[in-house]
C-alpha positions in Angstrom: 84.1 3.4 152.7 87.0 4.1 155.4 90.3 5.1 154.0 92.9 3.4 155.1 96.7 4.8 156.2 99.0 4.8 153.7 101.8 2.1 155.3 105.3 2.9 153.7 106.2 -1.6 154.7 103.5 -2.7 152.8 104.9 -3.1 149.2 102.8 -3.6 146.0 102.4 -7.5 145.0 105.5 -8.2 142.5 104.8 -8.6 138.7 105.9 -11.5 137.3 109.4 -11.3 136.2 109.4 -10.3 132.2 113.2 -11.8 132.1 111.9 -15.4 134.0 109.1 -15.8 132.0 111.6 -15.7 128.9 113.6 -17.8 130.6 111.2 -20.3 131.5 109.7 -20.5 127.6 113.0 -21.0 125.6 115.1 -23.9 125.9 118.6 -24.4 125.9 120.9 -24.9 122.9 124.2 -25.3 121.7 125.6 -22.0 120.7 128.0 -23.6 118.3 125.2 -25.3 116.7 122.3 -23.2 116.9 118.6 -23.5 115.5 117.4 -22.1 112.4 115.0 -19.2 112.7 112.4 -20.8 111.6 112.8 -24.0 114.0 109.2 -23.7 117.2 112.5 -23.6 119.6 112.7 -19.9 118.9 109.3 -19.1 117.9 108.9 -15.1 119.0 105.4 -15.8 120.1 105.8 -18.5 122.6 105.6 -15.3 125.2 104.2 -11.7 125.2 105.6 -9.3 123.8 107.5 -11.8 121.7 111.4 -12.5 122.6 114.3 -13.1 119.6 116.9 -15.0 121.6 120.3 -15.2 120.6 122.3 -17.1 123.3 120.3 -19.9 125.3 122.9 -22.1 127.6 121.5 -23.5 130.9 123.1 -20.8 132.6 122.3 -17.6 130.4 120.1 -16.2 127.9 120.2 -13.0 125.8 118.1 -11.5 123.4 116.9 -8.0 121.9 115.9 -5.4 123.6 112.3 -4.6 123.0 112.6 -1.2 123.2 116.0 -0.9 121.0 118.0 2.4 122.0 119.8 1.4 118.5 119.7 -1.4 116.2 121.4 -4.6 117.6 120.7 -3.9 121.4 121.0 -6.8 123.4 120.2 -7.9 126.9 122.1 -10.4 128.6 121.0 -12.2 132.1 121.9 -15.1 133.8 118.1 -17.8 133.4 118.2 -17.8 137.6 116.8 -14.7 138.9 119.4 -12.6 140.8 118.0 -8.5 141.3 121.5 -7.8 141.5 125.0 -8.2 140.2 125.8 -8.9 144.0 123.2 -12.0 143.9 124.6 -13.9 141.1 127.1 -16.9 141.8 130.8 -16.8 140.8 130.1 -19.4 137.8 127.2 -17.2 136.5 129.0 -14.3 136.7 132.4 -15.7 134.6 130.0 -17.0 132.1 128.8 -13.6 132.2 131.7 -12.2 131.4 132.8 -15.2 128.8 129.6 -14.2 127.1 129.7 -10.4 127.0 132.9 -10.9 125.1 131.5 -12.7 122.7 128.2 -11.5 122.1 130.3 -7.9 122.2 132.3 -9.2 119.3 128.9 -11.0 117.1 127.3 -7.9 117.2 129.9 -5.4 116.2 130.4 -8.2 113.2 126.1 -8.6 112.7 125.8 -4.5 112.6 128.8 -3.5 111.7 129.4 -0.9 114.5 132.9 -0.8 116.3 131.3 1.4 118.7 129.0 0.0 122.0 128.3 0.4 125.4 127.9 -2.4 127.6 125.6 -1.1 131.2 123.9 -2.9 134.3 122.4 -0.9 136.8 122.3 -2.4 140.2 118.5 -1.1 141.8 115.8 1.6 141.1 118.1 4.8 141.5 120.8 3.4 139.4 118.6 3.2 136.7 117.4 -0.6 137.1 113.9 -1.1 135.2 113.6 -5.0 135.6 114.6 -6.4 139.0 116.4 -9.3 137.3 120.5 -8.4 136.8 121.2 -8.0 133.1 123.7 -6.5 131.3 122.8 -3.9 128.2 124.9 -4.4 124.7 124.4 -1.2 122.7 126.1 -0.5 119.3 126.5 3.2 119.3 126.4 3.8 115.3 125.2 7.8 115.2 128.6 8.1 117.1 130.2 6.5 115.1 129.0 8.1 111.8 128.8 11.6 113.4 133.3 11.9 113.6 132.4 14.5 116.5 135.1 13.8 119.2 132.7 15.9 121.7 130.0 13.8 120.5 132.1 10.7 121.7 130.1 10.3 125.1 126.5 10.0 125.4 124.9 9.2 128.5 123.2 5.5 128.7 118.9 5.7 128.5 119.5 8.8 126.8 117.5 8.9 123.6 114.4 7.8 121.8 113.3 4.5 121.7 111.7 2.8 119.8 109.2 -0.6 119.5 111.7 -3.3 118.0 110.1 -4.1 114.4 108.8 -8.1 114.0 110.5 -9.1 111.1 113.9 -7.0 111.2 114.2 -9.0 114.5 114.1 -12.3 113.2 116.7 -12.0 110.8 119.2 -9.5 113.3 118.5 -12.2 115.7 119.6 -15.0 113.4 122.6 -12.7 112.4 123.8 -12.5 115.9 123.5 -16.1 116.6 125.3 -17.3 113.6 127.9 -14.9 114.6 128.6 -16.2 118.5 128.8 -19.8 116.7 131.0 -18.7 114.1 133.1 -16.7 117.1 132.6 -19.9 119.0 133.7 -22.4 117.0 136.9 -20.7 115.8 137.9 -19.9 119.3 137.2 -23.5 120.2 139.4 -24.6 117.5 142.2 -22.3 118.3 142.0 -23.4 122.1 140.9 -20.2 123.4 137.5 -21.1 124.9 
């Protein structure tokens, strides 16, 4: 068998994308109005590993991390795929923003941690996993509980991780999304959506 040269433009074949394939199985909904847990549109197992969405628009979709750096953390991405913050449109990225805001606000309210950080890394050596943009919503509660002001700052990835448990995620999940309607539906009513 001859060995062959090792050629530096040849790239591997590309994986499927993890956050298309999510987007692809789960359907829109209102986020004022959203289904019940138990409702097939948001069965977990539609996909592997299974997904607990929280925001589904035609635009967006968010849902837990499935390796949690702490309970609540969320990943937000716009449903087209876009590598990079630079590749999204100007509507994806204000409803981007609209929707950090709010899903920032439902999950301080569903965990009750005043303390998050919200990251997106832009390619490999920025830290970038998953070549599909998406924006990391992290409540930071052992900071919050430690009162260490030196303690205040701890570096993003840092930590242990670990699998996000089944049935906890249903009802965080549930939690959130009843939060963004209840955020929604307020600010709708008060004119400030």
């Amino acid at each position: 068998m001859a060995s062959q040269a090792f050629d530096p433009t040849v790239l591997p074949p590309a994986s499927p994308c993890p956050f298309c394939k999510i987007s692809t199985a789960y359907a829109t909904f209102d986020p004022t109005s959203p289904p019940g847990a138990d409702e097939s549109l948001l069965d977990p197992e539609k996909i592997a590993p299974a997904s607990f969405i929280v925001l589904s628009t035609p635009v967006l979709l968010a849902f837990l991390d499935i390796l949690p750096l702490s309970t609540g953390h969320l990943l937000l991405c716009p449903r087209r795929h876009a590598s990079k913050l630079t590749d999204v449109t100007a509507s994806e990225a204000a409803e981007l923003g609209t929707y950090l805001r709010i899903l920032s606000k439902a999950l301080v309210h569903a965990t009750g941690v005043g303390d998050w950080n919200v990251v997106q890394n832009n390619g490999a050596a920025a830290a970038q996993v998953v070549d599909h943009v998406h924006y990391h919503l992290i409540p930071r509660p052992e900071i919050r509980a430690s009162g260490k002001l030196r303690e205040s700052f701890t570096m993003f990835g840092r930590g242990q991780r670990e699998e996000l448990d089944d049935d906890e995620a249903v009802v965080l999940a549930a939690k959130i999304r009843d939060g963004i309607a209840a955020i929604m539906r307020e600010e709708n009513s008060r004119g400030k959506l």
